[in-house]
MILOLUM-938047 format. One record per residue (C-alpha): residue in one letter; x, z, y negated. Coordinates in Angstrom, 3 decimals. Each point is the difference from the previous one (the first is absolute). Layout:
REM residues N
A / X / Z / Y
...
//
This chain:
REM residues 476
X / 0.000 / 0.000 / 0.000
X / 1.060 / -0.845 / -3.697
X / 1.093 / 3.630 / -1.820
X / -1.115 / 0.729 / -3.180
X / 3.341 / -0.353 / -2.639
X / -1.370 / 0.805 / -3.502
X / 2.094 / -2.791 / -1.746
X / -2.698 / -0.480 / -2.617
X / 1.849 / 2.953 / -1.753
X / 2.299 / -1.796 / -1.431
X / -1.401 / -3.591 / -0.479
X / -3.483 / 0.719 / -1.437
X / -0.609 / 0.471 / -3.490
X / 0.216 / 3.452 / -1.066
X / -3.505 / 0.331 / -1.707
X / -1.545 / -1.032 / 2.615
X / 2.231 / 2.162 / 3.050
X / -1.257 / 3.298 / -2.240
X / -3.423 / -0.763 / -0.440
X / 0.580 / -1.160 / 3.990
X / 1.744 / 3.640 / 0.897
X / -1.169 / 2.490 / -3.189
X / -3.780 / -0.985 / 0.503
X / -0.543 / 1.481 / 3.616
X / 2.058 / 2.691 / -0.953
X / -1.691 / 0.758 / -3.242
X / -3.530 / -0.071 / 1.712
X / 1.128 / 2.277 / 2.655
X / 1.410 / 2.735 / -2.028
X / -3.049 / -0.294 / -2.424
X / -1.766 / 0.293 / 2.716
X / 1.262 / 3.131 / 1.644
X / 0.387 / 1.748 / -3.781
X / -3.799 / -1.013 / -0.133
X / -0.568 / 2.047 / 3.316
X / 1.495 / 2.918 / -1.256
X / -1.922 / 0.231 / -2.742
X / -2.362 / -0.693 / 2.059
X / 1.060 / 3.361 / 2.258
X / 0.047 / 1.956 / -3.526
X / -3.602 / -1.286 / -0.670
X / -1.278 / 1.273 / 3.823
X / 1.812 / 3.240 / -0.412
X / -1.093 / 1.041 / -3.236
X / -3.967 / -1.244 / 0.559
X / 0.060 / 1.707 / 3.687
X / 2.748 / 3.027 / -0.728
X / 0.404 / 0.575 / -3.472
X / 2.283 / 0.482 / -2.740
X / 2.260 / 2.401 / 1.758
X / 0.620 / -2.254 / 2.815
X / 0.866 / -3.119 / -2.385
X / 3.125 / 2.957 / -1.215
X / 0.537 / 0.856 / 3.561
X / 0.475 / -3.678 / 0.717
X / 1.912 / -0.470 / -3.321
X / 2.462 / 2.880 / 1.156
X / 0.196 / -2.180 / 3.412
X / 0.417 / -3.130 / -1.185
X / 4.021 / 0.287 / -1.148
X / 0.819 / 1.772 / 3.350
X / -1.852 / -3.271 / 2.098
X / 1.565 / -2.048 / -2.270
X / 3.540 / 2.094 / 0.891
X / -0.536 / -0.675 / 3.681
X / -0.586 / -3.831 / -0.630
X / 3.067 / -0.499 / -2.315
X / 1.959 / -0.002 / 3.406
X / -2.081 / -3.193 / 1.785
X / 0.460 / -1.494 / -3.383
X / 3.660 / 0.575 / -0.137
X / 0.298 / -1.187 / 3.442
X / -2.574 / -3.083 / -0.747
X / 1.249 / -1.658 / -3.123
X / 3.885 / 0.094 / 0.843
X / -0.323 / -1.610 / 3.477
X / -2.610 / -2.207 / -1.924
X / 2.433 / -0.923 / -2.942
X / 2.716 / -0.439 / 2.770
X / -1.901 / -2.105 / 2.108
X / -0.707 / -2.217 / -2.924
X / 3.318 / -0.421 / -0.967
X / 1.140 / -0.830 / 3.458
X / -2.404 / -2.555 / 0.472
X / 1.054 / -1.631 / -3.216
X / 3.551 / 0.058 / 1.611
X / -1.199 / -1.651 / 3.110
X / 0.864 / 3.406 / 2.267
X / -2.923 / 0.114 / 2.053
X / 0.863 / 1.976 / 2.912
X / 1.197 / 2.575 / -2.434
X / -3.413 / 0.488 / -1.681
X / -1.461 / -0.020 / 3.479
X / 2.176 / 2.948 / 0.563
X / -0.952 / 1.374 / -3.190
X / -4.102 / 0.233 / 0.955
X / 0.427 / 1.732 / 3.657
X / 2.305 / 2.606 / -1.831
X / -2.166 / 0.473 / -2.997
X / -2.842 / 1.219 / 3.377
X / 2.320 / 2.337 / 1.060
X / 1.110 / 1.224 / -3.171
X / -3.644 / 0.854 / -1.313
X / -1.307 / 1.566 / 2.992
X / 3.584 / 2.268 / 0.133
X / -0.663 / 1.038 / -3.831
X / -3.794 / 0.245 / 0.675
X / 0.356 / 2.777 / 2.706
X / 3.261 / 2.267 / -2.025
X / -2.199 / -0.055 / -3.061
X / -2.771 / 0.962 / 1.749
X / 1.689 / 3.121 / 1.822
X / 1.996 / 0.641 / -3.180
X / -2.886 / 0.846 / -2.264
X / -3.554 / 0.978 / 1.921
X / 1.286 / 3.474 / 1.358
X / 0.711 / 0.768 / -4.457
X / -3.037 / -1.710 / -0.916
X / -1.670 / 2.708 / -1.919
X / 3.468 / 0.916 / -2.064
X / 0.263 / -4.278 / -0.685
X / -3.304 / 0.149 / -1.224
X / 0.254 / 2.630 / -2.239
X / 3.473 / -1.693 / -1.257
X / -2.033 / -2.956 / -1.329
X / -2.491 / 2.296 / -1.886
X / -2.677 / 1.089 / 2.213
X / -1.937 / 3.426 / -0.613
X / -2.419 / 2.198 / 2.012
X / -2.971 / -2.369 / -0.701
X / 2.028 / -3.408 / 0.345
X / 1.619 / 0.926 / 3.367
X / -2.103 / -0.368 / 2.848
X / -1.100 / -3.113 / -1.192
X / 3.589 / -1.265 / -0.164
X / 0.750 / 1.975 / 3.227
X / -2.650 / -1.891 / 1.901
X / 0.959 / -3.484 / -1.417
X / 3.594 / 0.013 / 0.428
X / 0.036 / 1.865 / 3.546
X / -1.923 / -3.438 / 1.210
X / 2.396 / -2.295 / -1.750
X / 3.522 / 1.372 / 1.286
X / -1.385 / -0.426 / 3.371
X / -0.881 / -3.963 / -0.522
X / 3.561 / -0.472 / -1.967
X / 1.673 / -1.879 / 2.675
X / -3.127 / -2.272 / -0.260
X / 0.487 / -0.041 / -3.975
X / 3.658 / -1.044 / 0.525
X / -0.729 / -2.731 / 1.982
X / -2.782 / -1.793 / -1.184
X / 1.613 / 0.010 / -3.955
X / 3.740 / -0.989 / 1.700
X / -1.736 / -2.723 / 2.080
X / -2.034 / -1.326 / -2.502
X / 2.821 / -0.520 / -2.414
X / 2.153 / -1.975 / 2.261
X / -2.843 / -2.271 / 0.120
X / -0.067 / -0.885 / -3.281
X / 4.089 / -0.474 / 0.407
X / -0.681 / -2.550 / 2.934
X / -2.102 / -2.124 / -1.409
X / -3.552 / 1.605 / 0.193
X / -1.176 / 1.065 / -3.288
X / -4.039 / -0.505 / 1.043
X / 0.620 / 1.614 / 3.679
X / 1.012 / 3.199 / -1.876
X / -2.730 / -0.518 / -2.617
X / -1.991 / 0.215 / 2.838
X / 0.932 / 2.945 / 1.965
X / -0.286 / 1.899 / -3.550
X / -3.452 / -0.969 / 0.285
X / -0.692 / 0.897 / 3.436
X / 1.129 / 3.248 / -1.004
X / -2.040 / 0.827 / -3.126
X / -3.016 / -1.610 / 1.739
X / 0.064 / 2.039 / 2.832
X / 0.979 / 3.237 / -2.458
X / -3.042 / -0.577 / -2.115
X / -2.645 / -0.251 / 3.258
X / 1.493 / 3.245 / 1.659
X / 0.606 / 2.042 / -3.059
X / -4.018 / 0.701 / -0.936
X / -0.660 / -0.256 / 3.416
X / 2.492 / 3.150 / 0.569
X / -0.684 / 1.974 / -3.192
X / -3.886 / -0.432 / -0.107
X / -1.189 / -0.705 / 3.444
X / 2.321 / 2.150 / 1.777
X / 0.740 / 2.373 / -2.415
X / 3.591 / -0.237 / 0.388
X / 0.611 / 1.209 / -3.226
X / 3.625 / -0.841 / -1.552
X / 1.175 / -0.356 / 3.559
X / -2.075 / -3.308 / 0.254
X / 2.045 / -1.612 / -2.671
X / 3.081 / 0.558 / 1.859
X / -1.281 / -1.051 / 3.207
X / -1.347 / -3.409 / -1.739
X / 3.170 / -0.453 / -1.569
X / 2.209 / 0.396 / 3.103
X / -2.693 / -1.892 / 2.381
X / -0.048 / -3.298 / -2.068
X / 4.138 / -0.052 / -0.086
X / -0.065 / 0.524 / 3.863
X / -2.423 / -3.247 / 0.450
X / 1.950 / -1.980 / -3.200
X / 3.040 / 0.822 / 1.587
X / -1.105 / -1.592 / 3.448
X / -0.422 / -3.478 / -1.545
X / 3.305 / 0.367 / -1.043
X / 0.711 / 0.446 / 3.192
X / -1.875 / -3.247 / 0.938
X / 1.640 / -1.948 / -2.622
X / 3.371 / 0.598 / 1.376
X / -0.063 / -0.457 / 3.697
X / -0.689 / -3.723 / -0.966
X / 3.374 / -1.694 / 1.331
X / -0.857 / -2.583 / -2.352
X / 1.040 / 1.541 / -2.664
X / 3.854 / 0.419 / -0.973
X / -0.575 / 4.019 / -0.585
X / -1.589 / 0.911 / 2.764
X / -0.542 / 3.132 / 2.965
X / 3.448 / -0.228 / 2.801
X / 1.910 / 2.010 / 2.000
X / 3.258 / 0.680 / -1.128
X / -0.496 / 0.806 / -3.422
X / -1.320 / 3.892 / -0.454
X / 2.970 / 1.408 / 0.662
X / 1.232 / 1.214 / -3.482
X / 3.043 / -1.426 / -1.448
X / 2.289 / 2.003 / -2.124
X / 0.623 / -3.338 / -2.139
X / -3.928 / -0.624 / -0.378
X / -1.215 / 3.277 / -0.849
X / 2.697 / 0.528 / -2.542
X / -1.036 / -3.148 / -1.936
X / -3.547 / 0.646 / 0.226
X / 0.190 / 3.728 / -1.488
X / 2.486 / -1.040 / -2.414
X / -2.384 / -2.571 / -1.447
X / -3.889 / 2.150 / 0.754
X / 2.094 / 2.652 / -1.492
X / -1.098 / -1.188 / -3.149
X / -3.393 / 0.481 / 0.145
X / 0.010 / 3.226 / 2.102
X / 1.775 / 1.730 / -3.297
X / -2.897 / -1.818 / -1.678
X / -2.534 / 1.627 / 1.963
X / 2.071 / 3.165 / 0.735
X / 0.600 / 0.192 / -3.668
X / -3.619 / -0.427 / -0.965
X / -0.508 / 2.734 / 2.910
X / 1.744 / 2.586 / -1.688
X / -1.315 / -0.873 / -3.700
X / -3.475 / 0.294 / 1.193
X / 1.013 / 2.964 / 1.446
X / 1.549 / 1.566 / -3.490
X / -2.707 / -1.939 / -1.914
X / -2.672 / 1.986 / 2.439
X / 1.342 / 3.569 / -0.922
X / 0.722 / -0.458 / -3.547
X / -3.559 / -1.161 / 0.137
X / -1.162 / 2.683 / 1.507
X / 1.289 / 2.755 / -2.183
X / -0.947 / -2.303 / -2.890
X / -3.611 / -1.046 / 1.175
X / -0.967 / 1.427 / 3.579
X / -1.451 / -1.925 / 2.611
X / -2.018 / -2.315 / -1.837
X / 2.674 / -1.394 / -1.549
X / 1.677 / -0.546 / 2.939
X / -3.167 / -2.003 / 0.848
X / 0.153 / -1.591 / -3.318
X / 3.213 / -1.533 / 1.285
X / -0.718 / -1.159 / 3.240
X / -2.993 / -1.725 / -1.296
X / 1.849 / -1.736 / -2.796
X / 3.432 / -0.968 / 2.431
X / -3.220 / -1.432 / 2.551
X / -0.777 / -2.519 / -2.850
X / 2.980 / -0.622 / -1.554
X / 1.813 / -0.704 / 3.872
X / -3.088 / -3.002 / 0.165
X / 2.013 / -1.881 / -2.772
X / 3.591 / 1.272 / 1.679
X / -0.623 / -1.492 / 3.263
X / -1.051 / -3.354 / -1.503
X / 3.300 / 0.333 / -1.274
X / 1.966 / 1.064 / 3.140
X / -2.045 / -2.989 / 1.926
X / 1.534 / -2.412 / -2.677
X / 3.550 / 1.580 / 0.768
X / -0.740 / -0.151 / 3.848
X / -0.686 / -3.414 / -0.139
X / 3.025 / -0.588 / -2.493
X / 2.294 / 1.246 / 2.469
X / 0.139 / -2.180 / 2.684
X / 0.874 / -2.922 / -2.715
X / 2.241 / 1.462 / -1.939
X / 2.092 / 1.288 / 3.189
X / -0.418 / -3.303 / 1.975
X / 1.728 / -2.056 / -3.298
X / 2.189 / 2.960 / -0.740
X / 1.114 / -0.727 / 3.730
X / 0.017 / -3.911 / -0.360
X / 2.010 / 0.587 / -3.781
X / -3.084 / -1.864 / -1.690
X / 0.416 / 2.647 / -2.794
X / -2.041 / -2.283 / -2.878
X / -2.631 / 0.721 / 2.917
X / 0.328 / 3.577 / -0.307
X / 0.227 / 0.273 / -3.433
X / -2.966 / -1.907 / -0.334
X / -1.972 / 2.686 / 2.336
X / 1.089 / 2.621 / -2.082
X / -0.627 / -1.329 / -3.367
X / -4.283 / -0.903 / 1.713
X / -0.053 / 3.614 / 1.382
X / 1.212 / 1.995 / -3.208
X / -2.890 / -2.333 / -1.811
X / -2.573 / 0.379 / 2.304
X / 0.057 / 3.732 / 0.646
X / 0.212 / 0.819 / -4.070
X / -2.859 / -1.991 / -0.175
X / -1.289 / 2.498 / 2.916
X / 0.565 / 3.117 / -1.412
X / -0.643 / -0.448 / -3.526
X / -4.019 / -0.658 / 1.970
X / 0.844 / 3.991 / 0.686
X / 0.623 / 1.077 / -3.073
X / -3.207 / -1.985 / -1.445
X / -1.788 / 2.207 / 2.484
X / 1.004 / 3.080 / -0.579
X / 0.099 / 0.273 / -3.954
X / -3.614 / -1.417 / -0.556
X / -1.939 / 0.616 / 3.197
X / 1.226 / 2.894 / 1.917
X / -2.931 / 1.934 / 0.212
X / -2.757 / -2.857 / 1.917
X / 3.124 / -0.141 / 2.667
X / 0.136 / 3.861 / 0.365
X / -3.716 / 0.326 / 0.222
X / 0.380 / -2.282 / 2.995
X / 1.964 / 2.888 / 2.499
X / -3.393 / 2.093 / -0.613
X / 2.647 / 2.882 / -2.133
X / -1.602 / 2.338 / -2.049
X / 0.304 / 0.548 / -3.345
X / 3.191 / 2.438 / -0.092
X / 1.448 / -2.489 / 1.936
X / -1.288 / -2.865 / -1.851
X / 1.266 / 1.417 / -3.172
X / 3.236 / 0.691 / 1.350
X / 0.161 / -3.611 / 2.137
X / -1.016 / -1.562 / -3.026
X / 3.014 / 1.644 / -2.635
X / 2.832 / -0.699 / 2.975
X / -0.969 / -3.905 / 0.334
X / 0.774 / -0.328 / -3.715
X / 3.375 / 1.478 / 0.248
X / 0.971 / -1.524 / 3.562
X / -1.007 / -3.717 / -1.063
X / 1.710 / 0.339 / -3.607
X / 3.292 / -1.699 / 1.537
X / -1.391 / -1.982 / 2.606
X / 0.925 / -3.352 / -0.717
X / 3.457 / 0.573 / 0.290
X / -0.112 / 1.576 / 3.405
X / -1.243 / -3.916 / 1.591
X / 3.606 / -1.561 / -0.744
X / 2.373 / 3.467 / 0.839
X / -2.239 / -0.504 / 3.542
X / 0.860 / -3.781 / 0.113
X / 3.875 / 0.809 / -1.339
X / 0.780 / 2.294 / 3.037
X / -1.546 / -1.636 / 2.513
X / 2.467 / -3.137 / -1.193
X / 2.540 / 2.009 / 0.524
X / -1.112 / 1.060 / 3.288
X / -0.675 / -3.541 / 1.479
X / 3.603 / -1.227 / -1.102
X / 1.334 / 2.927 / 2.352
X / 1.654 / 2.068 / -3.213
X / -1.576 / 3.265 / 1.543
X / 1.897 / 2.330 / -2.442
X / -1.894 / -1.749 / -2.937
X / -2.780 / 0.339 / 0.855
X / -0.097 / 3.236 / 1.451
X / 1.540 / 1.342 / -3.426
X / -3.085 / -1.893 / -1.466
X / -2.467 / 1.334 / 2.283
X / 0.860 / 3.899 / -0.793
X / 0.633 / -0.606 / -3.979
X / -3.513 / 0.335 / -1.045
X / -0.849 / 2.530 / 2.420
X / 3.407 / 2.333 / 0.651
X / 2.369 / -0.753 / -3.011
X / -3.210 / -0.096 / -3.073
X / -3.090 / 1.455 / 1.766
X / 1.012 / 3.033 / 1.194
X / 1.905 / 1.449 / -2.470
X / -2.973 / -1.126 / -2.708
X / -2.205 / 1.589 / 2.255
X / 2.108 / 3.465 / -0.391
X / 0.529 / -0.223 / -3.585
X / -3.604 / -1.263 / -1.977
X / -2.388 / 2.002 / 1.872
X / 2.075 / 3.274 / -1.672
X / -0.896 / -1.559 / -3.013
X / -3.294 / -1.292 / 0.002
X / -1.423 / 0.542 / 3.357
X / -2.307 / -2.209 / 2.222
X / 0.503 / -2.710 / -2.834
X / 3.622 / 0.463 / 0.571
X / -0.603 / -0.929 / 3.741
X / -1.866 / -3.027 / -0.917
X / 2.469 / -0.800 / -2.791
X / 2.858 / 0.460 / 2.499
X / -1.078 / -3.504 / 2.268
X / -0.186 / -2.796 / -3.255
X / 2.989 / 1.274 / -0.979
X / 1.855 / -0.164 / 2.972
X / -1.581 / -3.546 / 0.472
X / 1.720 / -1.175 / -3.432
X / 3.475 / 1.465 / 0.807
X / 0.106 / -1.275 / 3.802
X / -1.512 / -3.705 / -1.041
X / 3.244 / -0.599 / -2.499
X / 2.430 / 1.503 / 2.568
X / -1.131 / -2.401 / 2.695
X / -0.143 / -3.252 / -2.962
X / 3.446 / 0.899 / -0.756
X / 1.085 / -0.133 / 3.504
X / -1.917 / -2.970 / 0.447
X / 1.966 / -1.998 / -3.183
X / 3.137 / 1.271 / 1.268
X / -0.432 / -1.293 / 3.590
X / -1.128 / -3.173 / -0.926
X / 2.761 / -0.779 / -2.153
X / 2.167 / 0.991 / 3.334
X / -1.934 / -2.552 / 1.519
X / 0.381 / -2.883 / -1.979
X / 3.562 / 0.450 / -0.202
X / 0.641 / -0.074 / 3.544
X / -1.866 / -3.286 / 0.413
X / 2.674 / -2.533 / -1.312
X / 2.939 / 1.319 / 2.319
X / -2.185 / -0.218 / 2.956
X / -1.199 / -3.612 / -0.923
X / 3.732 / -0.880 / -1.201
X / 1.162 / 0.794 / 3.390
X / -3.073 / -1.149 / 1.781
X / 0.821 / -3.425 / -1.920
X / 4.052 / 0.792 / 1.709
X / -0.675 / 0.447 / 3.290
X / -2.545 / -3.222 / -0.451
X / 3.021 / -2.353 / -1.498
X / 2.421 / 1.338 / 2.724
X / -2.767 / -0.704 / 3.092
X / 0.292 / -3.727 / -1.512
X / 3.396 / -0.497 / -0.460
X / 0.574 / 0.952 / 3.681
X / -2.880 / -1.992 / 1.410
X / 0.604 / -2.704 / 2.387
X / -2.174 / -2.333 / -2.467
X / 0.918 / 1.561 / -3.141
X / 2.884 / -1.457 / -1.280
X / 2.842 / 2.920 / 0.914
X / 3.180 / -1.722 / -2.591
X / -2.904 / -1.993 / -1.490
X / 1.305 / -0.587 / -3.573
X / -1.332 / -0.468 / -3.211
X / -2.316 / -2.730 / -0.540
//
């Protein structure tokens, strides 16, 4: 049978290749932000306003425990791509069995690591007396269906890296659909409570990540299910955590600001505005996914030509995704400065939490539009392989600005100095990552004419020593 080699990377026009890759992407992560606001909307009509804080308080720590499938995901996808580009194929084939093994061996440690300390981990990222049980009771559920969570987000971005951007559009649907049938079913017909949600979550990965399965035991395809290639390789796993570990200090990073952000918000404004939070971060993550689906389907392009050298290719990407996902978060900002309240309203909140949703969307959009091109910026960096880059760019907003705004303003002016704390942050971490950017390309450009100068060398010497060619062939 004819394998699958995803040469179109690097011979179709770019517009069309990220309209081609972004647009699955983009509807699947839209989608899946839309189901958990769609969670947030069951759990506060069926269970209230101190379960929406209870799943706020959980959110960061399920979040935490998917960081690792993403870390192990997106550098053995970003690998794969740019092996393919270099016409390694075996290598990439490697690459998927140990990305299996890999998940399912970080699935289980994390698992053991943190359920026996769940209350104490929970009460880390802000939870109180009232706020607890619910978290408790969500989270329990989750770290037992983590070696599912690994593998169905791992699996599904390789599939975008081989060459299936509407197969993995797909299994995000087959996910969300089957989350959105189970979850009422579980909350109000079986009275589940909390729990429900969990199982629903966990249940649709398990039966998304099965197609997966399906998709690659096809021997058809070029990445597909063997023998031989589960056993981990020191080489492989090296270059895959090197590159996901990027965006696990993205996640992790965001992790541990949540969980400062949480308590300052706490002692600032109690438990509703912890719920205040979670509500806002639900809408605001609908307009950050579209832009992490137009980065997902960026990469595959950008580290196919970065493979092939086609860097006007690459540039080209970049200079479409830093357009396209201002464009996207500026929408954000529009939305949260003139009609904040008519979302809120939406999640069912009272009005304490209303209020206090309301004043935090102001603050947290204030920057937005900035945050769509740092996003696009280090996930360039990312897809090129320069993992140091972009993990420095993935922890300035949060480690190197956030945090220490977030120790300093609230002193000063209290829950508006939490909310001040993100814009700020946004501003300061947008024009470190443009000034890398400027700096890199310049690095670029440069390097292009000695490569083509001795490309152009090697090219005069093959001719001069060809039978045909003319070797002592002089001057016409």
């Amino acid at each position: 049978m004819t394998q699958h080699v995803p040469t179109e990377l690097g011979t179709k026009p770019v517009g069309r290749l990220l309209w081609q890759y972004s647009l699955p992407a983009i509807i699947a992560m839209v989608a899946s932000s839309i189901y958990n606001i769609v969670d947030s909307i069951f759990v506060g009509q069926g269970l209230g306003d101190a379960a929406i804080s209870g799943m706020a308080v959980a959110s960061p720590f399920m979040n935490l425990s998917a960081a690792f499938g993403a870390m192990v995901g997106v550098g053995a996808s970003t690998v794969i791509s740019v092996r393919l580009g270099q016409g390694k194929y075996d290598e990439a084939q490697h690459i998927l069995g140990n990305t299996i093994s890999l998940n399912v061996l970080l699935g289980v440690l994390f698992t053991m690591a943190c359920l026996p300390f769940i209350d104490q981990i929970l009460y880390l990222f802000g939870a109180s007396d009232v706020t607890l049980p619910y978290a408790r009771e969500y989270m329990t559920i989750i770290l037992l269906g983590n070696v599912v969570t690994h593998l169905y987000f791992g699996s599904n971005a390789i599939l975008r890296s081989a060459g299936h951007p509407r197969s993995a559009m797909a299994c995000t649907f087959l996910a969300i659909i089957v989350n959105c049938v189970l979850d009422p079913l579980f909350i109000f017909v079986f009275r589940w409570g909390i729990q429900g949600v969990a199982w629903a979550t966990i249940i649709a990965q398990a039966v998304a990540f099965c197609w997966q399965l399906r998709l690659f035991c096809r021997p058809s395809e070029l990445l597909h299910l063997r023998r031989g290639i589960y056993r981990l390789r020191l080489d492989i796993v090296r270059q895959c955590l090197a590159i996901g570990l990027s965006p696990f200090l993205m996640n992790s990073c965001a992790c541990l600001v949540v969980l400062i952000c949480n308590n300052r918000l706490l002692q600032y404004g109690g438990d509703m505005a912890i719920g205040a939070y979670g509500i806002v971060n639900r809408v605001v993550f609908l307009f950050v996914t579209v832009v992490m689906g137009l980065v997902q389907g960026m990469q595959p392009i950008v580290g196919y030509n970065w493979g092939a050298r086609q860097n006007d290719r690459v540039f080209q990407v970049l200079r479409y995704g830093i357009s396209i996902a201002t464009f996207i978060t500026f929408i954000a900002f529009l939305v949260g400065e003139f009609i904040p309240a008519p979302v809120i309203h939406i999640f069912g909140a009272g009005d304490e939490l209303t209020q206090k949703a309301v004043q935090a969307f102001h603050y947290v959009v204030a920057a937005f539009p900035l945050v769509g091109a740092q996003m696009v910026i280090g996930n360039f960096f990312q897809s090129i392989g320069h993992a140091g880059k972009s993990i420095f760019l993935s922890v300035t907003r949060q480690m190197l600005f956030l945090i220490p705004l977030l120790a300093l303003l609230p002193g000063w002016w209290g829950l508006d100095g939490v909310w001040l704390s993100m814009p700020i942050s946004d501003t300061m971490s947008f024009v470190a990552a443009a000034s890398m950017l400027a700096y890199m390309i310049r690095k670029i450009k440069a390097s292009v004419i000695p490569f083509k100068e001795e490309k152009d060398i090697r090219l005069a010497d093959a001719m001069r020593h060809s039978p045909k060619g003319g070797a002592g062939r002089g001057p016409s």
